[in-house]
C-alpha positions, -999 to 999 in steps of 0.1 A, spaced: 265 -449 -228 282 -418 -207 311 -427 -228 289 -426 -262 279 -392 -247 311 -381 -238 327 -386 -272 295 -368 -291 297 -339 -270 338 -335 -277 333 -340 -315 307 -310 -314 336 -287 -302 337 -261 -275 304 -239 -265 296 -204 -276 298 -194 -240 334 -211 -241 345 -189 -264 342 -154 -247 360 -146 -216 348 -147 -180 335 -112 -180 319 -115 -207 303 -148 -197 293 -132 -167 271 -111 -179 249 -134 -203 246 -151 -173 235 -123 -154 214 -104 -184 198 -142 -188 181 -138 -151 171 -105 -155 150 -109 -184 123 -122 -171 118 -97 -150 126 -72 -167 103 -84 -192 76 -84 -167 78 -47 -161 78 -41 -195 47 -55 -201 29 -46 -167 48 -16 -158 61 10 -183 38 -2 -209 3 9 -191 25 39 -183 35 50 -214 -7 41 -225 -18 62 -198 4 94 -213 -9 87 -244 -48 85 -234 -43 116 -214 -33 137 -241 -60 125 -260 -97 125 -263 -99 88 -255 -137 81 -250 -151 46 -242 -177 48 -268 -159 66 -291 -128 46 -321 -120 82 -330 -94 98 -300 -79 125 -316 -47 144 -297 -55 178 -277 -22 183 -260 -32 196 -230 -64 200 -222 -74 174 -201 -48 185 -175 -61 219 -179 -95 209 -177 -86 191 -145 -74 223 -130 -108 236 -122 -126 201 -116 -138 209 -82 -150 176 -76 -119 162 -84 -99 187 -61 -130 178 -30 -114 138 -47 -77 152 -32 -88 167 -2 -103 135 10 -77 113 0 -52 133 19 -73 139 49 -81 96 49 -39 95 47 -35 117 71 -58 100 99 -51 64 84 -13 65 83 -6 75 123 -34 51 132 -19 25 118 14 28 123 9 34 165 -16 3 166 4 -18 144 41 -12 164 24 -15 201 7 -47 187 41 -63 175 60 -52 206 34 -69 224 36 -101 205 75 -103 203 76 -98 243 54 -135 242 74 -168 243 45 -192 241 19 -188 210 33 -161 192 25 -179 157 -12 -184 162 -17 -149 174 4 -136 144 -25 -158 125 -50 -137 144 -42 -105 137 -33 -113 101 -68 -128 91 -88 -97 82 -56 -85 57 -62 -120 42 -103 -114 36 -118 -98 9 -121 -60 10 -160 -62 3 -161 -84 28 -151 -65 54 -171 -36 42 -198 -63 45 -194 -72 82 -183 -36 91 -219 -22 71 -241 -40 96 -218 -40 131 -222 2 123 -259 4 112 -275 31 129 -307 7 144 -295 -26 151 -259 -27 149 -232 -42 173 -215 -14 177 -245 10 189 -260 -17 204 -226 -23 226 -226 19 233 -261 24 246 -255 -9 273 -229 17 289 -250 48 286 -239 57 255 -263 75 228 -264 60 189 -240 70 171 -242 76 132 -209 60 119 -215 57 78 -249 74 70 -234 113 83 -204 131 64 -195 142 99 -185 108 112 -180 90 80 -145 97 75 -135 84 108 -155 53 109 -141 44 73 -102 52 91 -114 33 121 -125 4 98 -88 2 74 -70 3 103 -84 -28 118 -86 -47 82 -43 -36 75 -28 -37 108 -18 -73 106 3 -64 78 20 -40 93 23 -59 121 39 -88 109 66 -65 90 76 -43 123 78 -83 142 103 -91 119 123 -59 122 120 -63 161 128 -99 159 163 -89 138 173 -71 169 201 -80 190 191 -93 227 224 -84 238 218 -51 236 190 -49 256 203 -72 283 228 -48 283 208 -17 288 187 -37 318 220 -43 335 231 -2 331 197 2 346 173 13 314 141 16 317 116 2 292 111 39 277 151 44 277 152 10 263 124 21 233 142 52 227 177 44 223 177 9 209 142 -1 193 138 30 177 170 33 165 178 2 152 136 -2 140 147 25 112 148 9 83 114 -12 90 99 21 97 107 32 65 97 6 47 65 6 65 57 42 64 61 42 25 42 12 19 12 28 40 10 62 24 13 42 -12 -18 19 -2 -41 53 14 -33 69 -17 -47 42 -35 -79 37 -10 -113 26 -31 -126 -8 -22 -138 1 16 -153 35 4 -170 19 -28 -188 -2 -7 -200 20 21 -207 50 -3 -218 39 -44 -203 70 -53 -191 94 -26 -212 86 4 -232 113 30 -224 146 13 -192 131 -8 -168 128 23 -162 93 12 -154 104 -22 -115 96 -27 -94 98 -57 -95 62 -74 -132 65 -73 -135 92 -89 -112 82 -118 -129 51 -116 -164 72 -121 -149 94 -148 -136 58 -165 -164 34 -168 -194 53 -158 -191 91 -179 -165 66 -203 -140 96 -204 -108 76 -207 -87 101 -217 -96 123 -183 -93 95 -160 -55 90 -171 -47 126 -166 -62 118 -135 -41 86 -125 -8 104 -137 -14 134 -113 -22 110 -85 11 90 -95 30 124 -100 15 130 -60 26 93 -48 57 93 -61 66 128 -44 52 122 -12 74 87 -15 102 107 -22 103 127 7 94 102 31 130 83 19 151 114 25 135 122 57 138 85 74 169 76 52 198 62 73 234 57 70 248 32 95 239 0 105 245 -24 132 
């Protein structure tokens, strides 16, 4: 039978791949890997791009077959939409809380788990839990630990003297206790990346600084930090994407906005201008700003943490 096979195959003749040289073979082989993927961002990527250009020069309405093109003016339009710019101002201020928060809670929390030998997996499972629930979940639990009459949180404050606090239902607090809430849901994530870039450190090094008589500060300063850059990176740029993008926690404490709007964030409000006003054309100028923002912000971040040595 293999010799059956063998003689079919040799009758046939040589391949089309046979025929062109090794370079040339090369790259079918590598263009035939790529294609999927590239494929994928095709469709999923530069397509809904490319849309959301086209809707936001536009008057794109949900209700509405006829979108006729008007250049500019949603963009201009969105120049003077205060409630777009109050949109902005929360969004940044949420970053600018959220991102430090996170980023301190998340590194002490993996130093502390990489210095344990014995059960460093199941508290890696512990900490990672809440990034593995549902968003509205979370806002769930978190709705009724902070309600102003009976929940855990005031109930916890007042056993230590403590007056009530209003968390959610003032604009003066709500800001923080929606910061205080995303760092606990994300920090797992976080987390579990800066392990990984502690874990890919050398122990030589260290036992080498305890024997020259480091301390653990010296020891932060000059090898952890050092040699933690490119997780940092990585991390830091990852965060600021994901507060940009903040909805599902401030949906669900505020409908739309919360006390006095200070939950108001960006992708609310284009998600308000979308499905609820159905002003389609609008909410892409909106997204494109917000992606202009992002990808800026993201930008700088990689030429002000970029390195150019490695150990």
């Amino acid at each position: 039978m293999a010799a059956r096979l063998r003689s079919m195959l040799q009758q046939r003749g040589p391949g089309p791949l046979s025929r062109l040289s090794l370079r040339q073979r090369r790259y079918v082989v590598a263009w035939t890997f790529l294609a999927p993927i590239l494929l994928y961002y095709l469709v999923f990527a530069l397509y809904p791009i490319a849309l959301a250009v086209v809707m936001s020069v536009s008057d794109w309405k949900l209700n509405n077959p006829v979108r006729p093109f008007i250049g500019l003016q949603n963009y201009v339009k969105l120049a003077s939409d205060t409630d777009f710019r109050l949109a902005l101002a929360n969004t940044v201020e949420y970053t600018v809380m959220y991102v430090p928060g996170v980023f301190v809670v998340s590194l002490i929390g993996a130093m502390a788990l990489n210095s344990i030998r014995h059960g460093r997996a199941l508290y890696r499972a512990i900490y990672f839990a809440p990034v593995m629930t549902a968003g509205i979940v979370v806002a769930l639990i978190w709705k009724y630990m902070l309600h102003p009459s009976y929940g855990l949180a005031n109930v916890v404050l007042n056993s230590v003297g403590i007056p009530s606090q209003p968390w959610l239902v003032q604009a003066k607090t709500a800001m923080a206790s929606l910061v205080m809430i995303a760092v606990w849901e994300s920090m797992g994530y976080q987390m579990v990346l800066f392990l990984a870039g502690l874990q890919g450190i050398p122990l030589h090094l260290y036992d080498s600084a305890k024997i020259d008589g480091a301390n653990i500060w010296q020891r932060f300063i000059h090898i952890t930090w050092p040699l933690l850059r490119p997780t940092v990176t990585f991390v830091l740029v990852v965060t600021v994407i994901g507060a940009f993008q903040m909805f599902t926690l401030a949906y669900a404490f505020g409908y739309y906005g919360g006390p006095g709007d200070s939950l108001l964030v960006a992708v609310m409000y284009i998600r308000h201008q979308m499905l609820t006003l159905g002003n389609v054309g609008y909410a892409a100028s909106m997204a494109l700003v917000l992606f202009a923002i992002i990808s800026i912000v993201t930008i700088i971040q990689l030429r002000m943490t970029r390195t150019r040595w490695r150990y």
